[in-house]
C-alpha positions in Angstrom: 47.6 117.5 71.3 45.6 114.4 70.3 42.3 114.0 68.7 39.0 111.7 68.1 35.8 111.5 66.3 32.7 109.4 66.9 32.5 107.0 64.1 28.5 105.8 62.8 29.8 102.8 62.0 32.2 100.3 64.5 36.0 100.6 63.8 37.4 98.4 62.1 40.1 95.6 63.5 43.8 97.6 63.0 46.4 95.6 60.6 48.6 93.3 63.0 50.9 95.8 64.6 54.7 94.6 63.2 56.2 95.9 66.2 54.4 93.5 69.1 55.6 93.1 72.6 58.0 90.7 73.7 56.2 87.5 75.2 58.4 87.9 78.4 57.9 91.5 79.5 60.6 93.4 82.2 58.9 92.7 85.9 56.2 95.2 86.7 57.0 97.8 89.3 54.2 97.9 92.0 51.8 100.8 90.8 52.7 102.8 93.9 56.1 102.5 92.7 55.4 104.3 89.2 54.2 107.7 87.8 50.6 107.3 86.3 49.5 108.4 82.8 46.0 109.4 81.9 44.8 108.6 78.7 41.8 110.9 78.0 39.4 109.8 75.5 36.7 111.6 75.6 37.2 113.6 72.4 35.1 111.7 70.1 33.2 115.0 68.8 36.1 116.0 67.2 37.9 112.9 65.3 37.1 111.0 62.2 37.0 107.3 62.0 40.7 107.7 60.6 41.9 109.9 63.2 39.8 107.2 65.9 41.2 104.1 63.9 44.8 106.1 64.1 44.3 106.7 68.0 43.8 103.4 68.5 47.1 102.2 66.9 49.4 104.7 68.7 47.8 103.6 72.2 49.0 100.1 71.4 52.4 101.5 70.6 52.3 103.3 73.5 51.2 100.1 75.4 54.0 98.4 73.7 56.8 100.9 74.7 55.5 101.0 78.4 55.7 97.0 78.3 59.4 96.8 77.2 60.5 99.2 80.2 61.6 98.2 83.4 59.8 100.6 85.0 56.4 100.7 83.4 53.9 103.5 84.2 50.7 102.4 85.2 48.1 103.5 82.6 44.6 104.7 82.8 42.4 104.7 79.7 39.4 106.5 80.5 36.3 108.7 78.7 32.5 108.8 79.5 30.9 105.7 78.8 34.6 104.6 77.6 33.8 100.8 77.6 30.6 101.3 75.2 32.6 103.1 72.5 33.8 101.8 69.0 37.0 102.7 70.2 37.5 100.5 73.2 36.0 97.7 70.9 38.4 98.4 68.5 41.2 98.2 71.0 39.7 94.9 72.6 40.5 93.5 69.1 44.2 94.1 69.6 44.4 92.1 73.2 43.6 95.6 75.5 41.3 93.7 78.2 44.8 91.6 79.0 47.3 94.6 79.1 49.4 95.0 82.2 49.4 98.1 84.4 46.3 99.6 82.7 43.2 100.4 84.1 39.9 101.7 82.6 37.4 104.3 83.6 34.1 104.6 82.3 34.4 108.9 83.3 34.5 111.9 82.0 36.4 113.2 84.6 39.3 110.2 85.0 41.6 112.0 86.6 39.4 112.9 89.5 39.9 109.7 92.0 43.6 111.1 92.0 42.5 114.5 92.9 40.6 113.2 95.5 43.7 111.1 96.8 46.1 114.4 96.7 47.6 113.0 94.1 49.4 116.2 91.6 48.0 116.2 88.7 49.2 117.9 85.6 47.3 117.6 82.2 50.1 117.7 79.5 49.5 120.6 76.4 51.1 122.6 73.7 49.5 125.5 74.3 50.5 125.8 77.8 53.1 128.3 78.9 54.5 126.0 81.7 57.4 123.7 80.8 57.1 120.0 83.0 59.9 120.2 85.0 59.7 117.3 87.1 58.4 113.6 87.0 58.0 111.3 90.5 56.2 108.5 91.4 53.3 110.0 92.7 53.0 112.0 89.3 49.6 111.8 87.7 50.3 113.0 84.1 47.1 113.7 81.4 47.5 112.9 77.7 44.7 114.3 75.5 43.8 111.3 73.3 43.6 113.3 70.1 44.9 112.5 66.5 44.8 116.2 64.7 45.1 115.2 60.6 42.9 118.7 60.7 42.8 121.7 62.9 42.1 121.2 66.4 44.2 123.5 68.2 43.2 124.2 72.1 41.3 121.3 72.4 43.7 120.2 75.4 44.1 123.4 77.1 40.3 124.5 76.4 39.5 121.2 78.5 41.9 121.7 81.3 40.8 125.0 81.5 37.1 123.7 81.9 38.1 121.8 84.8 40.6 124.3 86.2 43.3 121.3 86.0 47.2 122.5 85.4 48.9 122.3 82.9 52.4 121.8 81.6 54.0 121.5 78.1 57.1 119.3 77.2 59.9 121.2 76.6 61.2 120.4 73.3 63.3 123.4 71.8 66.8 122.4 73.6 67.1 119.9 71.1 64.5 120.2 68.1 62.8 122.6 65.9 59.4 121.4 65.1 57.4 123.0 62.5 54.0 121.3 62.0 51.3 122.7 60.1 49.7 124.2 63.0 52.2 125.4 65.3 56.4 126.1 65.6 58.5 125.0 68.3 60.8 127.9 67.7 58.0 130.1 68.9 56.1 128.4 71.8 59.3 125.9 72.9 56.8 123.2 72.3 55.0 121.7 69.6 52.5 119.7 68.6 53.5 116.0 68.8 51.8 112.5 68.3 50.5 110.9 71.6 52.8 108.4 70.7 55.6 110.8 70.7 54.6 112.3 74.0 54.3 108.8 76.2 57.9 107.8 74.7 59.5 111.2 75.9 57.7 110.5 79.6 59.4 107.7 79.6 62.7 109.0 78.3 62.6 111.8 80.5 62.2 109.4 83.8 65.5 108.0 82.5 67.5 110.9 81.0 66.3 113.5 83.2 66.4 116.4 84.2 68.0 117.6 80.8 65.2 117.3 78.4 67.4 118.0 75.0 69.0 114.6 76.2 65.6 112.7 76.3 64.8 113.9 72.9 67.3 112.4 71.3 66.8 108.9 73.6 63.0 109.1 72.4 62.1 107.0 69.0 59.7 108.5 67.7 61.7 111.3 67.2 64.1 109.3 64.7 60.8 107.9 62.8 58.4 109.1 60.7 55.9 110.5 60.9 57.2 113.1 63.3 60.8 113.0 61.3 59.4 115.0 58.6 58.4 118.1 60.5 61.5 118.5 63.3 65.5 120.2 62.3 67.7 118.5 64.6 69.8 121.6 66.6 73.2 121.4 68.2 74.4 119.4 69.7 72.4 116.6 67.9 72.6 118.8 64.2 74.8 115.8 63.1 71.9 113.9 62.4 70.7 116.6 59.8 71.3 116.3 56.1 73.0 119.4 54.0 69.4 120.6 53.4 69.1 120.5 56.7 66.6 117.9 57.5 67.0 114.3 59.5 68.5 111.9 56.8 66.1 109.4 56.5 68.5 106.8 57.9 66.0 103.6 56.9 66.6 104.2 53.2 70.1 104.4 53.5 71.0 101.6 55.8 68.0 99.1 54.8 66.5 99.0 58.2 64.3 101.8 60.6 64.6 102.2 64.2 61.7 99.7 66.2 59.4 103.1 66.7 58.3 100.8 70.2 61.8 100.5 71.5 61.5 100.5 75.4 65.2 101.5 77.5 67.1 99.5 75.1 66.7 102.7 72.0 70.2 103.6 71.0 69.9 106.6 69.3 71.9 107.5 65.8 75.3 108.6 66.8 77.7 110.9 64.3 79.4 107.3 63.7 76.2 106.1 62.4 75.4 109.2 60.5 79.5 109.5 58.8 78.3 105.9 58.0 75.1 107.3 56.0 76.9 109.7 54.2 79.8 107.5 53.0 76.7 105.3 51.6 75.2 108.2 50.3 79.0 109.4 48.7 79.1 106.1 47.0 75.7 105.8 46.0 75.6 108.9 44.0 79.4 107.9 42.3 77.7 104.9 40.8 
């Protein structure tokens, strides 16, 4: 789920985002060549100006991460009256009327053009009971654009619902257990994650399909923080837990953190990486 709140006042210009797309980007594949993801912002009733400023950061990370892939999805950023909004303005500020493969709708429907071309379209939620199983080119996918630093939960599925749109949650138990302050993974096989987290793991999915456990641990955000704090790493990938049983917080250890924006190139932590860790850790405390 993702969230936003209609500021009074314009948003302020984000801080210079450290992780900026390469100047030379992979070639663009031709949209009809690419699955499309709707971002839909029209859930400004329901953020604050920290949770819009916050939005507005993760969709340039998400920009950023489709950039870097080879196969780029084409994006749609659309809400009613989207292009009057402090949030547009605020993403103007960070380069958005140049970004590749993007479109913009001024709708509060943006998905409908594709429903009108026959296109499938699924609107991606937590709360659904259906796991996405499948990704092709002609997929249309729906991304709430909510941040939720306070309860919000149904606002995805509520507007599906309202629409009478599918849905389809992101299968995420095969490899994690995330516990976040709303809702457990263990219970529902899905959980609530970042938008962000959600666009990497399309991505990682197209490539590391069809086993989602696999694409988990190939997605980022997943190694980073914030998300880090709230997920237990299960087997096969429990290597990368710590004896209490949470991800070791491998940026301390090592001086460095994982580029949360990497495109194809991510390595993910292997149990070389993580014996590494502990030897430092071994050491460390010896001292």
């Amino acid at each position: 789920d993702l969230e936003t709140t209609s500021p009074s006042a314009p948003l302020e210009p984000l801080d210079p985002c450290p992780h900026e797309p390469s100047a030379t980007p992979p070639p663009a594949a031709p949209p009809s060549a690419a699955p499309t993801v709707i971002f839909d912002l029209n859930y400004s009733s329901l953020m604050s100006k920290a949770e819009e400023k916050a939005l507005c950061h993760q969709l340039k990370l998400c920009y950023a991460t489709n950039r870097k892939n080879p196969t780029p999805f084409n994006l749609v950023f659309g809400g009613a009256s989207f292009s009057s909004t402090p949030l547009y303005s605020a993403l103007s500020r960070q380069g958005f009327t140049s970004w590749q493969n993007t479109d913009t709708l001024d709708s509060a429907t943006p998905w409908a053009q594709y429903e009108r071309d026959g296109r499938s379209v699924l609107y991606l939620s937590a709360d659904s009971k259906t796991p996405l199983n499948t990704i092709t080119a002609s997929s249309v996918l729906i991304i709430g654009g909510l941040v939720d630093h306070t309860e919000k939960s149904f606002a995805s599925s509520t507007r599906a619902e309202s629409h009478s749109l599918p849905t389809a949650h992101l299968p995420l138990s095969g490899a994690v257990a995330v516990s976040t302050p709303r809702r457990s993974s263990a219970l529902s096989g899905s959980a609530d994650v970042s938008t962000l987290a959600a666009f990497q793991l399309l991505h990682s999915f197209v490539r590391h399909g069809p086993s989602w456990p696999v694409s988990v641990y190939h997605t980022a955000a997943f190694h980073s923080s914030p998300l880090r704090k709230y997920l237990r790493w299960l087997p096969p990938y429990d290597f990368l837990n710590n004896e209490a049983g949470r991800p070791y917080r491998l940026g301390s250890v090592l001086g460095r953190e994982f580029e949360i924006t990497a495109g194809a190139d991510f390595v993910p932590p292997d149990s070389r990486l993580i014996e590494e860790v502990r030897k430092i850790e071994r050491e460390t405390k010896n001292m």
